[in-house]
GUZALO-575987 format. One record per residue (C-alpha): residue number from 1; residue in three letters; z negated, y negated, x negated. Coordinates in steps of 0.05 Angstrom, whole numbers, plus 5000, padded with zeros to 4 digits. Last residue first. Example, Ala and Ser with C-alpha at 12.3 -4.5 7.8 and 13.67 -1.06 7.14 Angstrom:
BEGIN
<2 "SER" <4857 5021 4727>>
<1 "ALA" <4844 5090 4754>>
//
This chain:
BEGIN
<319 "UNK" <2536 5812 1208>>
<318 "UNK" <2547 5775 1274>>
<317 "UNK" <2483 5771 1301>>
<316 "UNK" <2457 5734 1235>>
<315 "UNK" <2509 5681 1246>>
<314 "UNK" <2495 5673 1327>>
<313 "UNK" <2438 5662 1313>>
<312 "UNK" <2442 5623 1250>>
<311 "UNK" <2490 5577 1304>>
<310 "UNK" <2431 5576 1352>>
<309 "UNK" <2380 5551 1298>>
<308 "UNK" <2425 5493 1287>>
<307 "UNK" <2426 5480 1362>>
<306 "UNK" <2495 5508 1406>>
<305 "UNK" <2523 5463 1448>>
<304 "UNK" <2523 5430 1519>>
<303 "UNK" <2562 5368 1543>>
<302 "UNK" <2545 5336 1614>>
<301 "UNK" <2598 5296 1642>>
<300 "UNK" <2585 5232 1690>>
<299 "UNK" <2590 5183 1630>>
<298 "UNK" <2580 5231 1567>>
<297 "UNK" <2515 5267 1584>>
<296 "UNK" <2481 5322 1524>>
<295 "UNK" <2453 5387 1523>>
<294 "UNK" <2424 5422 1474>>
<293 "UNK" <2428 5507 1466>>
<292 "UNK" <2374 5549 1418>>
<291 "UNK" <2325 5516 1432>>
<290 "UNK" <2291 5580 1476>>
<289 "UNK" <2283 5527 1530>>
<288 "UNK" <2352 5511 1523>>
<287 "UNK" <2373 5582 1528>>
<286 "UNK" <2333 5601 1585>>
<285 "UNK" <2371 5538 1626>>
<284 "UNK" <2443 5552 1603>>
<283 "UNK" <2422 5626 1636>>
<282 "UNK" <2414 5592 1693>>
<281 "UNK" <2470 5542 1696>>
<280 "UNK" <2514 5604 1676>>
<279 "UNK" <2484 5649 1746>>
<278 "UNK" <2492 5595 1783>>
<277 "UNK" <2574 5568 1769>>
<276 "UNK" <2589 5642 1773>>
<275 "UNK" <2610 5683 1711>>
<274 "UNK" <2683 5692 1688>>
<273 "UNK" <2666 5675 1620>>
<272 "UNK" <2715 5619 1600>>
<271 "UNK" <2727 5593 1671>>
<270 "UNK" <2651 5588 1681>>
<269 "UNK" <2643 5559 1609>>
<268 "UNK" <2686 5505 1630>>
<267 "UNK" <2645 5486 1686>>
<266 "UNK" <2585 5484 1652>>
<265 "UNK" <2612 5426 1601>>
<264 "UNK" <2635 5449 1528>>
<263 "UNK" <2611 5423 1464>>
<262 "UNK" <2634 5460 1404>>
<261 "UNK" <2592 5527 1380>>
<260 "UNK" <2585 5537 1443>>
<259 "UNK" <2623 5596 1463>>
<258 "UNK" <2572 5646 1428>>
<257 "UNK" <2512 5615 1462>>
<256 "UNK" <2552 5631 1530>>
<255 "UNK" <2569 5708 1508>>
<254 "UNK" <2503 5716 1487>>
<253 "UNK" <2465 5695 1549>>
<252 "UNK" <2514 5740 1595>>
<251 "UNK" <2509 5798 1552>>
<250 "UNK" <2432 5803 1544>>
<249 "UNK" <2397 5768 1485>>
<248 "UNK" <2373 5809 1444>>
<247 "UNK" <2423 5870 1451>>
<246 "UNK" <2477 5820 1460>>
<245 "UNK" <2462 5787 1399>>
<244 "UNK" <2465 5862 1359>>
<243 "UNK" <2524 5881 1396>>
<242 "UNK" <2561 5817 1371>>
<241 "UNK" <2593 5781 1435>>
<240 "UNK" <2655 5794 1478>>
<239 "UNK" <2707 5744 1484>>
<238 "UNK" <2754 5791 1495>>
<237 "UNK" <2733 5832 1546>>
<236 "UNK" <2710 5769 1584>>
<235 "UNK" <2773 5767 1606>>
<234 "UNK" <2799 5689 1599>>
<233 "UNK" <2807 5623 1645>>
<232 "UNK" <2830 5561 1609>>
<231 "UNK" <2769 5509 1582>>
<230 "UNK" <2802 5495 1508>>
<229 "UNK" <2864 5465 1551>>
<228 "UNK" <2933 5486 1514>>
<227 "UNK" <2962 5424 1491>>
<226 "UNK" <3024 5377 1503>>
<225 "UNK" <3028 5327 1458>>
<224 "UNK" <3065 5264 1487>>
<223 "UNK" <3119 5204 1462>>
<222 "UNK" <3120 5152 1501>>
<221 "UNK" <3172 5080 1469>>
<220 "UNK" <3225 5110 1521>>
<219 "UNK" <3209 5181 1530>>
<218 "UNK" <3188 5240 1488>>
<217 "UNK" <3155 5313 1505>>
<216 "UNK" <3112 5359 1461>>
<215 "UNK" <3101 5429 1485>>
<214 "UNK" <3039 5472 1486>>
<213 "UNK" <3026 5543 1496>>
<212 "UNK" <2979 5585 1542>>
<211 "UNK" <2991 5536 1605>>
<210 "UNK" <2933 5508 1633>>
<209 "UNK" <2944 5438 1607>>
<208 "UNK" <2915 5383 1566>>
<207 "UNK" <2959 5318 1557>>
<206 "UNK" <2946 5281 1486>>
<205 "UNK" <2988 5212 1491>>
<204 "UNK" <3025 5161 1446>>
<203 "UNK" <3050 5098 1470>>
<202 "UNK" <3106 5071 1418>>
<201 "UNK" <3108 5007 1369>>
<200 "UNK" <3112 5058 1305>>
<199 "UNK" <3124 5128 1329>>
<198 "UNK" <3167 5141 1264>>
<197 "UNK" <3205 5219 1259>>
<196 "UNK" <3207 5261 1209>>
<195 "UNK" <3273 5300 1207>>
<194 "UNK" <3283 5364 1246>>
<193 "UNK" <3261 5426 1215>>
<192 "UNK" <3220 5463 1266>>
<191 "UNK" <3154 5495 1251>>
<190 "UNK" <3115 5437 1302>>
<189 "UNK" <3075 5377 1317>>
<188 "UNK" <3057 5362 1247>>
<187 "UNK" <3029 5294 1246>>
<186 "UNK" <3037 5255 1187>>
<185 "UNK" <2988 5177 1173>>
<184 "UNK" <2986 5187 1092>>
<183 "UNK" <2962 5263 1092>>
<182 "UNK" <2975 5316 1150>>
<181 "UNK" <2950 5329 1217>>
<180 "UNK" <2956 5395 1241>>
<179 "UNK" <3005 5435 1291>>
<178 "UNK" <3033 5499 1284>>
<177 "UNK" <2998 5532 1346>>
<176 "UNK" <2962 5468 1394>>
<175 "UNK" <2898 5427 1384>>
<174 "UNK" <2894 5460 1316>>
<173 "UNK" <2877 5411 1276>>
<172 "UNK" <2882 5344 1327>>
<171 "UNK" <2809 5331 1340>>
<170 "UNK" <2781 5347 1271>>
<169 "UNK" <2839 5301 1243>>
<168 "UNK" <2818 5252 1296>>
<167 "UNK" <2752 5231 1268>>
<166 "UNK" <2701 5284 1262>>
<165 "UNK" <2646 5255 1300>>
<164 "UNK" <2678 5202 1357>>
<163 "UNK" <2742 5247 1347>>
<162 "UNK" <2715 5307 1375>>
<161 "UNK" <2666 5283 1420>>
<160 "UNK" <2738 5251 1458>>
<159 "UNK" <2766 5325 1451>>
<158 "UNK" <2701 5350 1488>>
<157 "UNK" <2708 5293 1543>>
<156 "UNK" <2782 5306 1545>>
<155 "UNK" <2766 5390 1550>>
<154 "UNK" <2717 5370 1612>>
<153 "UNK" <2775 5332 1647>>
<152 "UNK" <2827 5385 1638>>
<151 "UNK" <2777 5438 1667>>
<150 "UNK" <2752 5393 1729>>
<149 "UNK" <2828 5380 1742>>
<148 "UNK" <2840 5454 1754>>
<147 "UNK" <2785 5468 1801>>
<146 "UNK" <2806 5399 1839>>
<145 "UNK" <2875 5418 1840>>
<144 "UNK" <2871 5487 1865>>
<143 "UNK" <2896 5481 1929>>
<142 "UNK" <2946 5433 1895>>
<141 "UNK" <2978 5476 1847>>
<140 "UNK" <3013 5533 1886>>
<139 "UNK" <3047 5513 1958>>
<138 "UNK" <3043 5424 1939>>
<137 "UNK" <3060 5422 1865>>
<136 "UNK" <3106 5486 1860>>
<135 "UNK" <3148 5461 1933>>
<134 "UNK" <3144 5381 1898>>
<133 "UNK" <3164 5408 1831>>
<132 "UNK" <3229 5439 1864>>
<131 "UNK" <3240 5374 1902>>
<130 "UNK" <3237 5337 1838>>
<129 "UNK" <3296 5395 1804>>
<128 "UNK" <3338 5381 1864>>
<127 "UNK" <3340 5308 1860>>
<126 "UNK" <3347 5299 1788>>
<125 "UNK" <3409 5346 1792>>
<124 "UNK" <3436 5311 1858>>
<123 "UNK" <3500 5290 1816>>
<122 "UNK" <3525 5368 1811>>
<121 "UNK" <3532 5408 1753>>
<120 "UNK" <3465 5451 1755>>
<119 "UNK" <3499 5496 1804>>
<118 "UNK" <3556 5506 1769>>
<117 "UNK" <3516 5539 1713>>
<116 "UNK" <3522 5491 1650>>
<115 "UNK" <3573 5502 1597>>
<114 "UNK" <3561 5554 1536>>
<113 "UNK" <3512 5573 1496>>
<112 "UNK" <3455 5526 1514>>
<111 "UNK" <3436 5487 1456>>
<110 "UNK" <3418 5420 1489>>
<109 "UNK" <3457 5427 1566>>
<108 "UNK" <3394 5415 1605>>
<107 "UNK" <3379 5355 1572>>
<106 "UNK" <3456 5319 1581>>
<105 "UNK" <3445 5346 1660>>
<104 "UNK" <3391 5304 1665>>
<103 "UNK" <3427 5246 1627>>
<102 "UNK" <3483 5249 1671>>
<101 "UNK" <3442 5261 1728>>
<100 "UNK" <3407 5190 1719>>
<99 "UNK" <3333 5214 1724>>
<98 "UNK" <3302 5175 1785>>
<97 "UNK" <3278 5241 1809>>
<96 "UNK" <3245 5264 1752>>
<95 "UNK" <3202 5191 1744>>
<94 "UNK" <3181 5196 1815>>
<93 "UNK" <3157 5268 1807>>
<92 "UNK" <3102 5221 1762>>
<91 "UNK" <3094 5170 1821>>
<90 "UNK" <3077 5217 1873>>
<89 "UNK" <3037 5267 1820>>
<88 "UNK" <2981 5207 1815>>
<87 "UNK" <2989 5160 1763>>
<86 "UNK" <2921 5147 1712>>
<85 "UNK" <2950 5150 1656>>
<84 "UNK" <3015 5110 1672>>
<83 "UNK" <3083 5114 1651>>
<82 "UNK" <3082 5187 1648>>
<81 "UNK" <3107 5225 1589>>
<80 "UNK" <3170 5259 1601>>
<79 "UNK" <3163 5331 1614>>
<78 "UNK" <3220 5347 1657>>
<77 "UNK" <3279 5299 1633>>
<76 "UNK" <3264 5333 1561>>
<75 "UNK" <3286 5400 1581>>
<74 "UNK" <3241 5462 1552>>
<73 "UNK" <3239 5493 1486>>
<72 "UNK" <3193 5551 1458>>
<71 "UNK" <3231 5610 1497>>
<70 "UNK" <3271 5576 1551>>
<69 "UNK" <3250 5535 1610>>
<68 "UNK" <3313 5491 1638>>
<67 "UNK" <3362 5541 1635>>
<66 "UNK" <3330 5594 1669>>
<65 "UNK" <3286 5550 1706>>
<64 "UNK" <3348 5510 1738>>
<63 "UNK" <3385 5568 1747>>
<62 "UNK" <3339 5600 1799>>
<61 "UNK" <3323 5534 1818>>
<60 "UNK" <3394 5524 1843>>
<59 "UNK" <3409 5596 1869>>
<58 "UNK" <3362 5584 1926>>
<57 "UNK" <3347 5641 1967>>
<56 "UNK" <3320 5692 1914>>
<55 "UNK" <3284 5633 1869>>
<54 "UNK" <3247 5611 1938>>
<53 "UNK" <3235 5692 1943>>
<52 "UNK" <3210 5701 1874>>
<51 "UNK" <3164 5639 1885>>
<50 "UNK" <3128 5661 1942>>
<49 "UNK" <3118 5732 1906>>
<48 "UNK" <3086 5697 1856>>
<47 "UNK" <3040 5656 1888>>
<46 "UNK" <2979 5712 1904>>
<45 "UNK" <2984 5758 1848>>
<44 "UNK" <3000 5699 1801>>
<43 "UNK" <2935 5667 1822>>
<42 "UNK" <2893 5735 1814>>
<41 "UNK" <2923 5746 1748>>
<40 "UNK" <2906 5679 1719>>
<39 "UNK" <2841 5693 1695>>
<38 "UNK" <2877 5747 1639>>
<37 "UNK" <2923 5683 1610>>
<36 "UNK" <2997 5673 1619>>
<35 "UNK" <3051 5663 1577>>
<34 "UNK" <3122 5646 1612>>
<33 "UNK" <3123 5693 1662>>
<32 "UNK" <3162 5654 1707>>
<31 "UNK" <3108 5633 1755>>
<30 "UNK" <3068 5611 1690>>
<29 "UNK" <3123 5576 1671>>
<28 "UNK" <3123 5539 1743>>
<27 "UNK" <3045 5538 1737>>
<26 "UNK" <3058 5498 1671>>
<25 "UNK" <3106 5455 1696>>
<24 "UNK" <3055 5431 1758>>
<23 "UNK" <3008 5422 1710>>
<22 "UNK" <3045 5376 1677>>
<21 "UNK" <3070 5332 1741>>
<20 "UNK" <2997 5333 1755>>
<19 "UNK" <2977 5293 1685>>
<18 "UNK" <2902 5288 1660>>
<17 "UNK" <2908 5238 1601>>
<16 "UNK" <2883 5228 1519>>
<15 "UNK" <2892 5159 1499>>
<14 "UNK" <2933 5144 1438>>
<13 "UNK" <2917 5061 1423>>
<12 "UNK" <2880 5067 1358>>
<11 "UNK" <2939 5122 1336>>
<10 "UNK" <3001 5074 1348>>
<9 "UNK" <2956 5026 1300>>
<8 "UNK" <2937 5066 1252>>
<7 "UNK" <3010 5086 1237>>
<6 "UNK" <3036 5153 1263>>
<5 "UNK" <3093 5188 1235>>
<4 "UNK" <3110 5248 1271>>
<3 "UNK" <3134 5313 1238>>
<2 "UNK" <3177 5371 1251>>
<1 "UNK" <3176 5425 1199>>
//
């Protein structure tokens, strides 16, 4: 397994980060069919087709995300941590295009059978593969920026509970498939076997992102974990409730009480439940009267989550 050793120190300083340039990866995966969720459908429905005809007309990016965007690996160059936590996308495509070919083309190449496709050979790599991210940023992510950067901020604020009450093995156990933090300072990031590897004196990030999996990603002294967001769109279907709680409560109720058994803002619940923003607030309303819900503000966020006498609710609904 791959592991990361993190001293006290590197961990006191990890800050968790909103990042455009990896959102705009994840819709490119997404665009690719590289794990999507049920609430997506109507987004893919409406992009896709965009993007099959840029890959159709451009033989570069249709080699670049072949190559660059495999099963459970993707190019280093692409996912480098930003410098900054609070960059805007500008500054993070920025990086990507001031990637020294060589070195570009060096990531691409990792464990592909075979040499590169000729069009990934040329000195304008970094060049190409930025204005690709700038087409995916600016036709397919940005509409929805401010949607999608309401979700990443509201899993921080739940992440950031996390830690303040469980310390930051409760935050990091299971923040992404096959990692957990281990004894003596080790972080499991993944199944692989690569030797363990020191992060002592480096910038260490947590990045939440739409896409279904996670990824980690290194740069100089930045190393970054990748994670699914906890607020991503699903199907109701399969989120559904106990009968019994539904019967009781009514669907909509039960489904929310049944999602809150860690703190989660409004607007996450509306991408988790597919309700409007109105009809959760109300229902979010009825259930804190009943007690059975508490709400509570972090800066401009407001947290809610189930009481103790919601979670036997939801326990006695359940057998």
């Amino acid at each position: 397994m791959s592991v990361w050793l993190i001293g006290a120190d590197v961990l006191a300083r990890s800050r968790f980060a909103v990042s455009p340039l990896i959102e705009t990866v994840a819709a490119l995966k997404a665009l690719g069919g590289h794990g999507t969720h049920p609430g997506q459908r109507s987004w893919l429905e409406a992009h896709r087709p965009g993007y099959r005809a840029r890959l159709a007309a451009d033989p570069f990016a249709a080699a670049f995300v072949k190559v660059a965007f495999r099963p459970r690996w993707v190019a280093d160059f692409v996912v480098t941590p930003p410098s900054q936590t609070d960059g805007g996308f500008a500054e993070e495509v920025g990086q990507v295009r001031a990637t020294p070919p060589d070195v570009a083309r060096a990531d691409l190449a990792t464990d592909w059978p075979g040499p590169l496709p000729p069009e990934l050979r040329g000195d304008d790599v970094s060049e190409r593969v930025a204005d690709l991210f700038e087409w995916v940023w600016h036709g397919t992510v940005l509409p929805d920026w401010p949607r999608r950067r309401q979700l990443l901020e509201a899993d921080i604020v739940s992440r950031t509970h996390q830690v303040s009450s469980g310390g930051w093995a409760a935050a990091l156990d299971g923040m992404r498939k096959g990692m957990r933090w281990l004894d003596n300072g080790e972080l499991q990031i993944n199944g692989y076997d690569h030797p363990p590897r020191d992060l002592a004196g480096s910038r260490l990030l947590f990045i939440p992102t739409t896409s279904r999996r996670g990824w980690v990603g290194q740069g100089e002294q930045r190393y970054a974990v990748v994670y699914p967001c906890s607020g991503l769109l699903a199907d109701p279907s399969i989120i559904a409730p106990p009968q019994a709680l539904s019967a009781l409560l009514g669907p909509v109720r039960a489904i929310i009480l049944t999602q809150l058994e860690s703190p989660k803002t409004t607007t996450q619940l509306v991408a988790l439940t597919g309700y409007g923003l109105g009809s959760v607030g109300g229902h979010l309303r009825v259930l804190r009267d009943a007690r059975l819900v508490w709400r509570r503000r972090s800066g401009r966020t407001v947290l809610y989550q189930r009481t103790g006498g919601g979670d036997q609710l939801v326990e006695m609904g359940a057998r």
